[in-house]
Each structure stands twice: as C-alpha cells, then as structure tokens.
C-alpha positions in Angstrom: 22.6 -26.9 -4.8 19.2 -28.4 -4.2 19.2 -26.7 -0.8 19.5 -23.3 -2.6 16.8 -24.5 -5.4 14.5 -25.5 -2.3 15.0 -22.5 -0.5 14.2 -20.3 -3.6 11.3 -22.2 -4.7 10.3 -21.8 -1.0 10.6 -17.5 -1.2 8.8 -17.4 -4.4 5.9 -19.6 -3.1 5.9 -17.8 0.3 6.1 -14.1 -1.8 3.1 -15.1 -4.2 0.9 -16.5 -1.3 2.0 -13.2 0.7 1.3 -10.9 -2.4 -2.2 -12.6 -3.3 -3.4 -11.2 0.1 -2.4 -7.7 -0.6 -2.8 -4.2 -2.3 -0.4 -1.9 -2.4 -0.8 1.7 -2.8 2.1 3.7 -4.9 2.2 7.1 -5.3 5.3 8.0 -8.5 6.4 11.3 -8.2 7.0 14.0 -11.3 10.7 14.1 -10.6 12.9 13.8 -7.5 12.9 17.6 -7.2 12.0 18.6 -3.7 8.7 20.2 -5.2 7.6 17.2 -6.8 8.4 15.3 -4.1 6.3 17.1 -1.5 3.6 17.2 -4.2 3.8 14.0 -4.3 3.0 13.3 -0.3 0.5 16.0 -0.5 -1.5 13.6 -2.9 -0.8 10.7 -0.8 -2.7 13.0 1.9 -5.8 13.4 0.1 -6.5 10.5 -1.1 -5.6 8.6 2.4 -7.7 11.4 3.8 -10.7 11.0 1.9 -10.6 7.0 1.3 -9.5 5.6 4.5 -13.3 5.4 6.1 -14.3 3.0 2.8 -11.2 1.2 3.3 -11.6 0.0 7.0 -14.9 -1.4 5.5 -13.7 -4.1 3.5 -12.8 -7.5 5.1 -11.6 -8.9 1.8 -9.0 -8.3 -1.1 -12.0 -8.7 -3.6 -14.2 -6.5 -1.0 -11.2 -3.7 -1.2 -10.7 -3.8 -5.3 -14.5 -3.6 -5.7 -13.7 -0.1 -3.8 -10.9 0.8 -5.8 -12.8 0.0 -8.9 -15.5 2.3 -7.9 -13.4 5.0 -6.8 -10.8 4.9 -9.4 -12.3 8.3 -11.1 -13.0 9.9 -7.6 -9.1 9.3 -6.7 -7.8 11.0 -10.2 -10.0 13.9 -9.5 -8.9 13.9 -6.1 -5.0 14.0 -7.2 -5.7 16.1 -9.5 -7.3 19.1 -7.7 -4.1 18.6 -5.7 -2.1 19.1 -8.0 -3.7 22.1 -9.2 -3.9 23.6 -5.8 -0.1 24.0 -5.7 0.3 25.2 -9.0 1.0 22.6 -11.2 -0.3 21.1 -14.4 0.8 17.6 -14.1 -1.4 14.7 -15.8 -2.2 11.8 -13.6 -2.3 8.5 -14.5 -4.4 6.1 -11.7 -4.6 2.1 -12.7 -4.8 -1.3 -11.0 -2.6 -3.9 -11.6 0.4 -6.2 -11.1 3.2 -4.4 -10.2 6.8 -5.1 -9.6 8.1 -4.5 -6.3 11.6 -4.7 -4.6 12.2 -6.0 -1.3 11.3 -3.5 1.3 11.9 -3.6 5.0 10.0 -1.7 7.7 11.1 -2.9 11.4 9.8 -6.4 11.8 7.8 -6.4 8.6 9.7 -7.5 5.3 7.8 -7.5 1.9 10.1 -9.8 -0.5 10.5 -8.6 -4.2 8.1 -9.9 -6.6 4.5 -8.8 -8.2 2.0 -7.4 -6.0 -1.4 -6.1 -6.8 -1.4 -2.5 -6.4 -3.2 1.2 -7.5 -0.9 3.1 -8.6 -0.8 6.8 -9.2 1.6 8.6 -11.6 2.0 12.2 -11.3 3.4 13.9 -14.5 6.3 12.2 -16.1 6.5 9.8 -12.8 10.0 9.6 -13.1 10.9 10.3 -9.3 11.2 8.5 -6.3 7.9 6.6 -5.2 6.0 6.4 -1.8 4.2 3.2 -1.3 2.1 1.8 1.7 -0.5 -1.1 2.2 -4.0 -0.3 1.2 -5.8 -3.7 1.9 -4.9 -4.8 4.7 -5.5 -0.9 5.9 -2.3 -0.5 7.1 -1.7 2.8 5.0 -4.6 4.3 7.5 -2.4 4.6 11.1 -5.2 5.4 13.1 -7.2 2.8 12.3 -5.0 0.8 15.0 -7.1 3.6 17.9 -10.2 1.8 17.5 -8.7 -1.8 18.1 -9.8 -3.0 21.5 -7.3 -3.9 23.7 -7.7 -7.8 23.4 -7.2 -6.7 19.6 -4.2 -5.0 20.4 -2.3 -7.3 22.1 -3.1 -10.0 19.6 -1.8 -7.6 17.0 -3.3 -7.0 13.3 -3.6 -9.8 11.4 -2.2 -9.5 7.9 -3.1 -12.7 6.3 -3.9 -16.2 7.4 -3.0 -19.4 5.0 -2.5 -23.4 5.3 -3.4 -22.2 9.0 -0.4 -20.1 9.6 -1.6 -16.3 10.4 1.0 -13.6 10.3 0.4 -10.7 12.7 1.9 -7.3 13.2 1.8 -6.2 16.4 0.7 -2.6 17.4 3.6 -1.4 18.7 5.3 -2.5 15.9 2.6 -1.3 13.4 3.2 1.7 14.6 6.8 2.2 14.9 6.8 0.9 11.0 3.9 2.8 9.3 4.3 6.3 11.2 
C-alpha cells in the first residue's frame, strides 16, 4: 500500500512539474457533426497560421502567456472570420486558464491527466469532440523543427528541464507525433 501511495504521489508531482512548463492549445468543436468538426480544424488553421511566427519567439511560459494575453482579441477575430467564411454564426468563446486534461498518448510522448494551463477556444455550443496541441513549447507549429540545425536535431527538442533532468523529444519522433 505505501508503494502505491509513493508511486501516486510520485505521478502527481511529476504531472504538476510537467504541466507548469506548458500551454496547451484546445480548440472545442460546435458538435461532433462532420461540419463542425472540419470547422473546427479550419480554425485551428488560422490561428496556427497567423500565430506561429510570435510563438517561436518566446523562450519562456511567462514570455509565451504575455503573447497570448496580447493576442487574445486578435485570435477571437481570427476564429471568428472563420467561422463566418463557411457560413456559420457560431459565438466564440477564447480564455486562458487551468484546464483539465486526460491522459493523452502520442508515440513516445505521454501527457498524464491533470490541470494544465491552456487557451482554449469554444466554437458555438462547444459540445463536440476537441483538438488540442502544445502551444509553448511550439510544438503545435511542425515546421518549426526545419529550422533546427542539425546538432539541434540530433539532440532533439527540449521540452522542459527541472532538478537537472531535461526531457527531449526527438525529431523523428516529433514529427511522427505532431504531423
């Protein structure tokens, strides 16, 4: 029993130090209708599109809310105009906050359940399925991983560093998960 108590006590404090180094990015679709749904990825686009540059600039968590903060009305409009393009009249709702996650898998990189610090964007109702990437570290931005140099890519992209442990994703595997 106190194996199992350590080993949980070890996953939470390994989750919260993992989750105060990140920003997630979650885009809640309408409905789970296949219109809303490709809506949905269609405002992902955009706003990927137009905010990956600013993105790629910061070098911190703070660094990257400080954009977020500052580009929170740009990204509504942005969603918005989307939304209108293909015909729909869906309010958006765009904050920053805590957030609970489940435990998601992609390849080699597992994000354990718990609160994570995220923008979120909720299209409509937001009652269908949700998209979500990693806005800080930039790992929602693919080609970002083209400019590395190749000493860079071999040492892989580094996610967060604490107590002296770093944990990196490699390239490969970066892009086998986020593509």
């Amino acid at each position: 029993m106190l194996v199992g108590l350590a080993f949980l006590s070890y996953r939470t404090y390994i989750q919260h130090e993992f989750a105060s180094q990140l920003i997630r990015f979650h885009v809640i679709a309408n409905s789970n209708s296949l219109e809303d749904q490709t809506l949905k990825l269609h405002v992902r686009d955009v706003i990927v599109k137009e905010m990956k540059e600013r993105f790629r600039q910061a070098s911190s968590r703070q660094e990257a809310e400080q954009i977020v903060q500052s580009s929170m009305n740009e990204i509504k409009e942005l969603a918005q105009a989307q939304i209108k393009r293909e015909g729909k009249d869906y309010q958006v709702a765009v904050m920053m906050g805590d957030f609970a996650f489940p435990t998601k898998t992609y390849g080699n990189l597992t994000l354990p359940a718990g609160n994570y610090h995220a923008v979120r964007i909720v299209i409509g109702e937001g009652k269908g399925k949700n998209w979500w990437c990693i806005l800080f570290p930039p790992l929602c931005f693919v080609d970002s991983v083209e400019t590395l140099d190749k000493d860079e890519k071999a040492k892989g992209i580094k996610v967060f560093e604490r107590d002296n442990v770093e944990f990196r994703l490699k390239c490969a595997d970066f892009l086998k998960i986020f593509s």
